[in-house]
C-alpha positions as CSV (number, residue, x, y, z in Angstrom):
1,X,7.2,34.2,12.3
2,X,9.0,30.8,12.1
3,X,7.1,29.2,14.2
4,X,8.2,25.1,15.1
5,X,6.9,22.8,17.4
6,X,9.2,21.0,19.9
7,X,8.0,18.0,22.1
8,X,9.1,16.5,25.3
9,X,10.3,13.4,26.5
10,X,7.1,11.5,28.0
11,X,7.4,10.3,31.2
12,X,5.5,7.0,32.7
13,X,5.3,5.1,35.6
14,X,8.3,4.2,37.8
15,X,10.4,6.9,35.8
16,X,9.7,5.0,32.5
17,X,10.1,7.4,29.7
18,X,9.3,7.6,25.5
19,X,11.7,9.1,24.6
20,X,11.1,13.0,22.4
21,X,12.7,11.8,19.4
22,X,9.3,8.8,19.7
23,X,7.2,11.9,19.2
24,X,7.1,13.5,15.9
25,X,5.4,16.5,14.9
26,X,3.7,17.5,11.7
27,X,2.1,20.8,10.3
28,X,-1.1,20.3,8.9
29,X,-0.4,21.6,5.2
30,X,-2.8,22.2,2.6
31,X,-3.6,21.9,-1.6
32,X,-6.7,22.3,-3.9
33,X,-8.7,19.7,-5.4
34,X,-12.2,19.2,-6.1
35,X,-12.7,22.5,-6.0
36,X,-12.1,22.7,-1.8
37,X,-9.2,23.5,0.4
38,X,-7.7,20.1,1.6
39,X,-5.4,19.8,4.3
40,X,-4.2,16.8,4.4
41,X,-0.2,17.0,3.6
42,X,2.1,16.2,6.6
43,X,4.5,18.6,6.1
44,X,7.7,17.7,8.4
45,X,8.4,19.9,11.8
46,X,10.2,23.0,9.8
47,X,9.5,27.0,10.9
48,X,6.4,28.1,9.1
49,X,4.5,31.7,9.2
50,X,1.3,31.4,11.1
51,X,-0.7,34.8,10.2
52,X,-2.4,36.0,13.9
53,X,-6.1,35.0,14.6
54,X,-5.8,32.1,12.1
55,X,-5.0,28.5,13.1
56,X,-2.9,25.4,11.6
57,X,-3.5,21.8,12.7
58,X,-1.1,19.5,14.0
59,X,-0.6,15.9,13.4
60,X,1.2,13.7,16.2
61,X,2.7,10.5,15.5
62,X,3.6,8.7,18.6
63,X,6.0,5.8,17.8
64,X,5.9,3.9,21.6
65,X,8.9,1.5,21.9
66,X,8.0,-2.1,22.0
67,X,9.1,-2.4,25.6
68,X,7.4,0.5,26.4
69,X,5.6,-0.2,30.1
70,X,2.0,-0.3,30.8
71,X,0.4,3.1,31.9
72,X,0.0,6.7,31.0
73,X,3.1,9.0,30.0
74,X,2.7,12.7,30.2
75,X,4.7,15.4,28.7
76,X,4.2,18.4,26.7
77,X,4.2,19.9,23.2
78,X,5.8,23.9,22.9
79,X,5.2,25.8,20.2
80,X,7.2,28.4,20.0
81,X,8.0,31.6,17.4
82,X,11.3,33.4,16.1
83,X,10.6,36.0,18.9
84,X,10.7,33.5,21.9
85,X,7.2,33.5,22.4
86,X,5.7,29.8,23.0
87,X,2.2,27.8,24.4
88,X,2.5,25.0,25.9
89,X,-0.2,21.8,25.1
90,X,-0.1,18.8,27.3
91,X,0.7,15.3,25.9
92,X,-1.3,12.1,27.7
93,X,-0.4,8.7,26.2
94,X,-1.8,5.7,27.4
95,X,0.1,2.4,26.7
96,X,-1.5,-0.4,26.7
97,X,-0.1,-3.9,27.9
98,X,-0.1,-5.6,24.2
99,X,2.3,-5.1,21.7
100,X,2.2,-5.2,18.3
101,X,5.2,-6.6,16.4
102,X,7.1,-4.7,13.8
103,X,5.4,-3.7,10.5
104,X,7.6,-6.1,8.5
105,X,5.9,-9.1,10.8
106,X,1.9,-7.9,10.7
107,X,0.3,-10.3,8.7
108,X,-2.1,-7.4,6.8
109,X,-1.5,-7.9,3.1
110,X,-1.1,-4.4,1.7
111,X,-0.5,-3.6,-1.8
112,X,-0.1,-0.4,-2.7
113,X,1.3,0.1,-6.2
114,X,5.0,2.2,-6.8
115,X,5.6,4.3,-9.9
116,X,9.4,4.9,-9.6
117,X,9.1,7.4,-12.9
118,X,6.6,9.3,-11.2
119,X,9.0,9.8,-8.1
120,X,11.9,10.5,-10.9
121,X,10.0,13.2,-12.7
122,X,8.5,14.9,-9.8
123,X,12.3,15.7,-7.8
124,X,13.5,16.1,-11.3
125,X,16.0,13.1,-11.3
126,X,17.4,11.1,-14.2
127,X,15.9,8.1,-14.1
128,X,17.7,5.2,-11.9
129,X,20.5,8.4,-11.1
130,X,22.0,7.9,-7.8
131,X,19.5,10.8,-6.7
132,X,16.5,9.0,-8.4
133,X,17.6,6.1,-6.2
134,X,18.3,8.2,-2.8
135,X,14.9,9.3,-3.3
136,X,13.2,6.2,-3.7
137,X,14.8,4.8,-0.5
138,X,12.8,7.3,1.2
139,X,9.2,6.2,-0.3
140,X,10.0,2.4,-0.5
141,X,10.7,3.0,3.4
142,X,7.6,4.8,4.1
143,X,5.3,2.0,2.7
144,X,7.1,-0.6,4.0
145,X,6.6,0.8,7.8
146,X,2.9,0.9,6.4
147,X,3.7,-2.9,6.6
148,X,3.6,-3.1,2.4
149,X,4.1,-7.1,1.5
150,X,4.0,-6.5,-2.3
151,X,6.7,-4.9,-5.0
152,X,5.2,-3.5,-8.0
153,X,7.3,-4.6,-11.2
154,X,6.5,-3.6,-14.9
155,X,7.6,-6.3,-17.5
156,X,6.1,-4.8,-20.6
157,X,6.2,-0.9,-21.6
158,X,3.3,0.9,-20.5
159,X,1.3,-1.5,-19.5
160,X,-2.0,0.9,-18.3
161,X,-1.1,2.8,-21.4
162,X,-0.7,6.7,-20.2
163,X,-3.6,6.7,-17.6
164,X,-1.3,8.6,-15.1
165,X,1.0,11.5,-15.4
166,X,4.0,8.8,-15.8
167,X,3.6,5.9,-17.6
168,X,5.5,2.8,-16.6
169,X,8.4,1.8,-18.3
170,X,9.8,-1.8,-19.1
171,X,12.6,-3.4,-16.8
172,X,12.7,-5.9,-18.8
173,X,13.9,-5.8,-22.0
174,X,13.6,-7.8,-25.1
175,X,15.5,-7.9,-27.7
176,X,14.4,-10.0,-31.2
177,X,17.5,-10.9,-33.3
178,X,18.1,-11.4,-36.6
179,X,18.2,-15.3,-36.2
180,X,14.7,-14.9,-34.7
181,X,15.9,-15.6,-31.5
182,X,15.4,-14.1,-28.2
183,X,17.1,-11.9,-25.8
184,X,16.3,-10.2,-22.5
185,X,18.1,-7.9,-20.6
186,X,16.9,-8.2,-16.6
187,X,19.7,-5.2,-15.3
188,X,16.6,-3.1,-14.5
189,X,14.4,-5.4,-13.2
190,X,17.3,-7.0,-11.0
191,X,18.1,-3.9,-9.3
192,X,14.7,-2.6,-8.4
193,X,13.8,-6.2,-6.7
194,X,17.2,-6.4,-4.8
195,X,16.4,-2.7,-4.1
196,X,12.7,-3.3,-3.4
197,X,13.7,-6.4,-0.7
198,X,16.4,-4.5,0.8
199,X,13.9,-1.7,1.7
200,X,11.9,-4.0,3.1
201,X,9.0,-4.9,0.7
202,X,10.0,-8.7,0.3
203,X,7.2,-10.7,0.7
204,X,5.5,-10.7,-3.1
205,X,7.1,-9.2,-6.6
206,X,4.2,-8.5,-8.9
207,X,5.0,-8.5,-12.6
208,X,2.5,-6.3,-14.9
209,X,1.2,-7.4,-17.0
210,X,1.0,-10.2,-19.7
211,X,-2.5,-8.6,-20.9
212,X,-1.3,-4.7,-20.8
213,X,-4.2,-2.0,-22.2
214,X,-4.5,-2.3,-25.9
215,X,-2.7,-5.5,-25.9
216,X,0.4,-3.8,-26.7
217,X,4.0,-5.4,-26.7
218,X,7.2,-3.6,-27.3
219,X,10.6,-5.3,-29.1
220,X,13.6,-3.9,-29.8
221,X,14.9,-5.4,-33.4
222,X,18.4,-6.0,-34.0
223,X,18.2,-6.0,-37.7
224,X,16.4,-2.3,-37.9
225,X,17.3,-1.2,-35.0
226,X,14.1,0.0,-34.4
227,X,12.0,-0.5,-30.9
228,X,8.9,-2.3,-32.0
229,X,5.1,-2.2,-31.2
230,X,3.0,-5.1,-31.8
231,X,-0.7,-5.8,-31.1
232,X,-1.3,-9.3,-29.7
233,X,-4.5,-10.8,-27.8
234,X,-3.8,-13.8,-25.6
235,X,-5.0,-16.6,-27.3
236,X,-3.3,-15.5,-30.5
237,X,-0.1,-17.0,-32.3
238,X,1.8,-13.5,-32.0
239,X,0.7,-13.5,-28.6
240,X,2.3,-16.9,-28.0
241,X,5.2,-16.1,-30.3
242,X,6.1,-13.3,-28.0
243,X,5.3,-14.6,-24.5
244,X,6.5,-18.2,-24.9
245,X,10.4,-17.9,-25.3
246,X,9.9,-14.7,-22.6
247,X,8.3,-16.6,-19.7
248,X,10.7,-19.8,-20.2
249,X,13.5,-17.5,-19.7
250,X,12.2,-15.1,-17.0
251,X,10.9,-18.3,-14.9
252,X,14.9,-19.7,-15.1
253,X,16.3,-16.3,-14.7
254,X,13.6,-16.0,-11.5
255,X,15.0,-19.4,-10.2
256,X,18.6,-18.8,-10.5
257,X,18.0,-15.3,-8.4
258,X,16.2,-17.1,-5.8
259,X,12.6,-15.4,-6.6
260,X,10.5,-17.6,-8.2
261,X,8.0,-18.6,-5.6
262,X,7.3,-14.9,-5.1
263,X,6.6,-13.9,-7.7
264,X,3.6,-12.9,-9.5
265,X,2.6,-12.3,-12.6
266,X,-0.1,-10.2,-12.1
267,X,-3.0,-8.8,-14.4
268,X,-6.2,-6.0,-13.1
269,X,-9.5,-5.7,-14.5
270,X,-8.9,-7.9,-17.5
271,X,-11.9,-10.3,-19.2
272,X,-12.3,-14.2,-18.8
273,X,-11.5,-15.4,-21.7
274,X,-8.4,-13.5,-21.9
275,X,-7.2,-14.7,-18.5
276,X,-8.1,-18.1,-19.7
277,X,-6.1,-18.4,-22.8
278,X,-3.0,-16.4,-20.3
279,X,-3.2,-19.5,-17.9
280,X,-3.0,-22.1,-20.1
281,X,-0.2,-20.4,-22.0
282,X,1.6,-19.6,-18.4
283,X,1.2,-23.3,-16.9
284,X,2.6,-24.8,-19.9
285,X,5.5,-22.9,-20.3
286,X,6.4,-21.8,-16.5
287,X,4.5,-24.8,-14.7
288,X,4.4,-23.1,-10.9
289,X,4.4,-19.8,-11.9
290,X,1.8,-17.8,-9.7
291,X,-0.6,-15.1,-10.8
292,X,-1.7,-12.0,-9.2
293,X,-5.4,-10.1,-10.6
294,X,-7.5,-7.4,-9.5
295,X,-10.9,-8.2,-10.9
296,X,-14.1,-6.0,-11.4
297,X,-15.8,-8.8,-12.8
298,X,-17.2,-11.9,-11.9
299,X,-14.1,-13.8,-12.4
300,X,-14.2,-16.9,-9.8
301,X,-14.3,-19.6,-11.8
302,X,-10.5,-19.5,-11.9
303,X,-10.2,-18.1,-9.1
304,X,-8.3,-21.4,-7.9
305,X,-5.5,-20.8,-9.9
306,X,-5.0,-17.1,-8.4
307,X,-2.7,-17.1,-5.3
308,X,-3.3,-13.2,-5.0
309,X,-6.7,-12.2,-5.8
310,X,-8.2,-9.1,-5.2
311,X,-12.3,-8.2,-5.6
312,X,-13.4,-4.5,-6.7
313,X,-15.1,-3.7,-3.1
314,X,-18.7,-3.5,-5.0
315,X,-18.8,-7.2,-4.9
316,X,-20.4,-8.6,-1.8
317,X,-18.1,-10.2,0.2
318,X,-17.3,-14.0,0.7
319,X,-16.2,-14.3,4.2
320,X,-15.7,-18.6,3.8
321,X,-14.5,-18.5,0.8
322,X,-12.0,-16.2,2.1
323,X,-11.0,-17.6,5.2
324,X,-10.5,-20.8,3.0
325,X,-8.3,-19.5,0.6
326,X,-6.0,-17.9,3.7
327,X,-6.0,-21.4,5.3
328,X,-4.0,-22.5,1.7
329,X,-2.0,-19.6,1.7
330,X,-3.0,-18.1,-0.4
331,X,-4.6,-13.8,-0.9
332,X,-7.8,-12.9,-0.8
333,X,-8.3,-8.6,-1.0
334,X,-10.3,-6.1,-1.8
335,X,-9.8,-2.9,-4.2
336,X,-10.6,0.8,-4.0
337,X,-9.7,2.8,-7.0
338,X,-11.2,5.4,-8.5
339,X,-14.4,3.9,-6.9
340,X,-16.5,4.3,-5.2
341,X,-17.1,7.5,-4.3
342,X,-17.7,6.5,-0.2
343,X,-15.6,4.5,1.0
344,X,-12.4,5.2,-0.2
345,X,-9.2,7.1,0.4
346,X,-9.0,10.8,-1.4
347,X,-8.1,13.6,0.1
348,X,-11.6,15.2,0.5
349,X,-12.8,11.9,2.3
350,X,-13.8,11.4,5.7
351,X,-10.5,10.1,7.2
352,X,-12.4,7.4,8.6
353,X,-13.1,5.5,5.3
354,X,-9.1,5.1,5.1
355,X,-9.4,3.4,8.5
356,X,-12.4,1.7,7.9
357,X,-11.0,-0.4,5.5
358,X,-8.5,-2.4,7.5
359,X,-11.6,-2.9,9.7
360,X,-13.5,-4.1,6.7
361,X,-11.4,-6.7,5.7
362,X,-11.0,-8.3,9.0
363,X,-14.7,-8.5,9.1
364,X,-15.4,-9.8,6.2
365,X,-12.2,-12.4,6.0
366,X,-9.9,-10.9,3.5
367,X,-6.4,-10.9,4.1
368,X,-6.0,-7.6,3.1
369,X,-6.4,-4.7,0.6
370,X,-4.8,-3.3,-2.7
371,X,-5.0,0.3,-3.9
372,X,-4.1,0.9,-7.6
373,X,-1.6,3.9,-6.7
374,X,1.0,4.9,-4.2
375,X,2.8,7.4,-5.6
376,X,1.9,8.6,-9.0
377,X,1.6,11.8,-8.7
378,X,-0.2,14.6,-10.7
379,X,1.6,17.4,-12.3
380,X,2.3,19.1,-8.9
381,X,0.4,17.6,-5.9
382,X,1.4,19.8,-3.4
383,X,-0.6,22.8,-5.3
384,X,-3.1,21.0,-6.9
385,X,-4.7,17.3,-6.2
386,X,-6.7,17.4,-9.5
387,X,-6.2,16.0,-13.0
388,X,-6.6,17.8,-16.0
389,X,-7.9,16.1,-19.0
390,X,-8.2,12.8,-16.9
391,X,-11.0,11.5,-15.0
392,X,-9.5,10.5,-12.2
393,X,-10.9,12.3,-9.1
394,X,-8.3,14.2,-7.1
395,X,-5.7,12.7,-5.4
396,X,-6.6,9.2,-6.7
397,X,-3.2,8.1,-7.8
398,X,-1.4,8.8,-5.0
399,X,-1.7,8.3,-0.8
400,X,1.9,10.4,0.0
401,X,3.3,13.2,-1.4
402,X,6.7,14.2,-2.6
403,X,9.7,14.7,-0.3
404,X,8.0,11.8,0.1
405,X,5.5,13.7,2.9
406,X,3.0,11.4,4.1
407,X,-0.6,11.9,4.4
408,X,-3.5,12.2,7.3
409,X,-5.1,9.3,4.8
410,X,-2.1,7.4,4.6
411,X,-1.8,7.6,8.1
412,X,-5.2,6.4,8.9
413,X,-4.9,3.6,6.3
414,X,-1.6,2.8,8.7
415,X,-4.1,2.9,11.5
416,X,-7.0,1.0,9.8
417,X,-3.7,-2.1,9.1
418,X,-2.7,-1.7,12.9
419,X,-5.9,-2.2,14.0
420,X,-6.4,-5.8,11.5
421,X,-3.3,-6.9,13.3
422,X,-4.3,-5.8,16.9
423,X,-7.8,-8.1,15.8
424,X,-5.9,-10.8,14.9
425,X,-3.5,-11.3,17.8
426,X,-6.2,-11.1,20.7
427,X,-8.1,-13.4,18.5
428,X,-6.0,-15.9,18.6
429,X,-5.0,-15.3,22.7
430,X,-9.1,-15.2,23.2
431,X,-9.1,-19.0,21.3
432,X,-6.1,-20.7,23.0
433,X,-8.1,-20.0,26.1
434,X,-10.4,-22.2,24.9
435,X,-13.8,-21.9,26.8
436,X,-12.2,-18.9,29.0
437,X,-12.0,-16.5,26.0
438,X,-15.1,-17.7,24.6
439,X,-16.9,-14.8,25.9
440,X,-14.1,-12.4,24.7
441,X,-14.8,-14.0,21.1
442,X,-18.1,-13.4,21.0
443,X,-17.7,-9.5,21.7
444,X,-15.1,-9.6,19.4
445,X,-17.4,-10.6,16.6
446,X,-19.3,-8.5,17.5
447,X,-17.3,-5.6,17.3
448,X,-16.9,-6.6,13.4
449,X,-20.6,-7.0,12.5
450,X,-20.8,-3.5,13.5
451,X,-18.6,-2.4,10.3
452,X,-20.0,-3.7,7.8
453,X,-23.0,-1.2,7.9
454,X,-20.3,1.3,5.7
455,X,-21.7,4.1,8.5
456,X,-17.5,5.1,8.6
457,X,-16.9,7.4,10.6
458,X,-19.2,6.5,13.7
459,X,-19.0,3.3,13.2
460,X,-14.9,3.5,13.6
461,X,-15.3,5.6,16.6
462,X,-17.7,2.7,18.4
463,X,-15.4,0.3,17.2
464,X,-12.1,1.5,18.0
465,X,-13.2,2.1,22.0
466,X,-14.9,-1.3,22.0
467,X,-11.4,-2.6,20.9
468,X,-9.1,-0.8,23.2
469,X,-11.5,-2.1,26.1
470,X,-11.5,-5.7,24.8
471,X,-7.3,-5.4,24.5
472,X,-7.3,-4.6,28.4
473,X,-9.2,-7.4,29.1
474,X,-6.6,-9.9,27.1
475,X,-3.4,-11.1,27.7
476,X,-1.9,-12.0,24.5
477,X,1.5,-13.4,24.5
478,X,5.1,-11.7,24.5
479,X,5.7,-10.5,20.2
């Protein structure tokens, strides 16, 4: 009965310690989906039942100070009952001399996508309440120490239609008057951004989408009173009718906030010719305005006037083309979604594909990865992972749970980024040695080659101890 867990302090060399409040303990907890068991909820340190002769994993995340000292700190981990009783499990860390700078300063461009009505109708908050907004504190936080670079804004109503539990709503909206003019109300979108930056996520604001499914647009009109639906294909005169006098005032409304050159108006999985008639319309009316797509076909040929673009991972990888791009400053990612079925990040996958994908993209020269889903959760998550009457496979639309609890995937996704970065700085210590790191290179490259056979979980095994050797070879400057 109620049983917790309690850690120590751990104690290093020459009395240097990491301190207990450093260690944080999770139960393993568990929900259905796919028809199996899955335990992989991180349900926060609180007294559960544990039934005799049956066990419960534990997760431990070890959060070692930046100015943590070299060497191996040792402590232990009690887990103890309502009655007293308790066993005692030994904790070895082993700190390394590197250090990796704060999440908010790792280079890895993640983009995971938020659904703040999801988070609103799962605690059963009114939407943008004080609660609602408490709450979303909490899961803007936990991406952002994930090292997120990107906010996910929706500028049209519903634009993925109902494909998740919670469709997105507009923060913008527009308003048609009787003198056919225009105006737009920004109160929604301006709070989540200033919300979104102060949380963290400040890097990139991507606005979906000027081609939503269906080609839908919503109005409200001031001479009915009635809220509007239209059907316009880009390329079209309603299309331009309704985007024109929209993007001329969001790009001036962007500029007088101080936002414009990040952000995005960004677009996934939509066809070329639609994209084409969008960037002519865009560059004529908001010359400088950048565009963000997640393309599953072959979409390159405009692929220069993309700052942030992201390749289904079925495409072979361009490794020039993306080291290139980076070199401009521009994004170059890849996307798993509700595909493929290996590698990818579901609940009922091998904890190593979440990994493995950081790994992937520093093989193959992308600058990061985007997943179509954070947090849009199913109709309760925390029983059940699946989706009726959708196809989605379980667990697809979402890498936390609510509370917000994190995840052993999200967790090893957080792992999978950590190790990009930990590439990327003895990298560039190996290359300002010039001929003295050259040997250090070369088993760093080939380290990589080694994960792009997709054999995930070995493969990440090989490659993490090849890494951790190669770090205590390198010095790498002070972060």
């Amino acid at each position: 009965k109620d049983v917790t867990l309690t850690p120590s302090s751990l104690k290093g060399p020459g009395g240097k310690v990491i301190p207990s409040k450093c260690v944080v303990p999770f139960f393993v907890r568990y929900t259905m989906g796919a028809g199996q068991l899955l335990g992989d909820i991180l349900e926060p340190n609180k007294p559960i039942d544990l039934p005799g002769n049956s066990t419960r994993p534990i997760w431990l995340s070890v959060n070692v100070p930046q100015d943590a000292a070299p060497g191996v700190y040792k402590g232990t981990l009690e887990v103890k009952n309502a009655c007293g009783n308790s066993v005692s499990f030994s904790l070895n860390v082993d700190v390394l001399n590197n250090v990796l700078p704060a999440p908010k300063h790792w280079s890895f461009h993640l983009d995971l996508w938020q659904n703040p009505w999801a988070v609103s109708r799962i605690h059963g908050y009114k939407q943008w309440s004080p609660e609602h907004w408490a709450k979303l504190k909490e899961v803007l936080t936990l991406a952002a120490n994930a090292g997120q670079k990107c906010l996910t804004a929706s500028i049209v109503n519903r634009p993925w239609g109902g494909q998740t539990q919670d469709a997105f709503g507009s923060m913008i909206a527009p308003t048609l008057k009787a003198d056919g003019s225009w105006t737009y109300d920004y109160s929604v979108f301006d709070k989540w951004v200033e919300f979104g930056l102060a949380c963290g996520i400040d890097r990139q604001i991507n606005c979906y989408s000027m081609v939503p499914w269906g080609n839908n647009l919503y109005y409200q009109d001031a001479a009915s009173g009635k809220y509007v639906k239209i059907t316009a294909k880009p390329g079209s005169k309603a299309y331009s009718d309704y985007w024109s006098p929209l993007l001329a005032d969001f790009a001036k409304h962007l500029k007088a906030k101080g936002w414009f050159d990040k952000t995005t108006i960004a677009m996934d999985e939509r066809h070329l010719e639609d994209m084409k008639n969008l960037i002519a319309l865009v560059d004529k009316v908001a010359p400088g305005m950048k565009l963000t797509l997640a393309a599953n076909k072959n979409l390159e040929s405009i692929i220069d006037r993309i700052h942030d673009y992201s390749f289904a991972i079925r495409f072979k990888a361009k490794p020039e083309l993306n080291r290139q791009r980076a070199s401009k400053g521009r994004q170059t990612t890849f996307y798993v979604c509700c595909a493929p079925a290996k590698p990818n990040t579901f609940p009922f996958s091998p904890p190593a594909e979440s990994t493995w994908l950081g790994w992937n993209a520093a093989a193959q020269g992308y600058t990061g990865i985007l997943r179509w889903a954070f947090c849009s959760y199913n109709i309760d998550p925390l029983k059940n992972t699946d989706y009726p009457r959708r196809r989605w496979p379980a667990g697809d639309c979402y890498v936390i749970y609510p509370g917000p609890r994190s995840s052993i995937r999200f967790e090893r996704l957080r792992e999978g980024i950590q190790d990009y970065e930990k590439i990327r700085i003895i990298r560039q210590a190996l290359t300002k040695q010039g001929a003295a790191g050259a040997s250090g290179l070369a088993k760093l490259e080939a380290i990589l080659k080694t994960i792009v056979n997709r054999d995930h979980t070995d493969v990440v095994i090989k490659a993490k101890k090849a890494l951790e050797a190669l770090s205590r070879e390198t010095k790498t400057p002070a972060n």
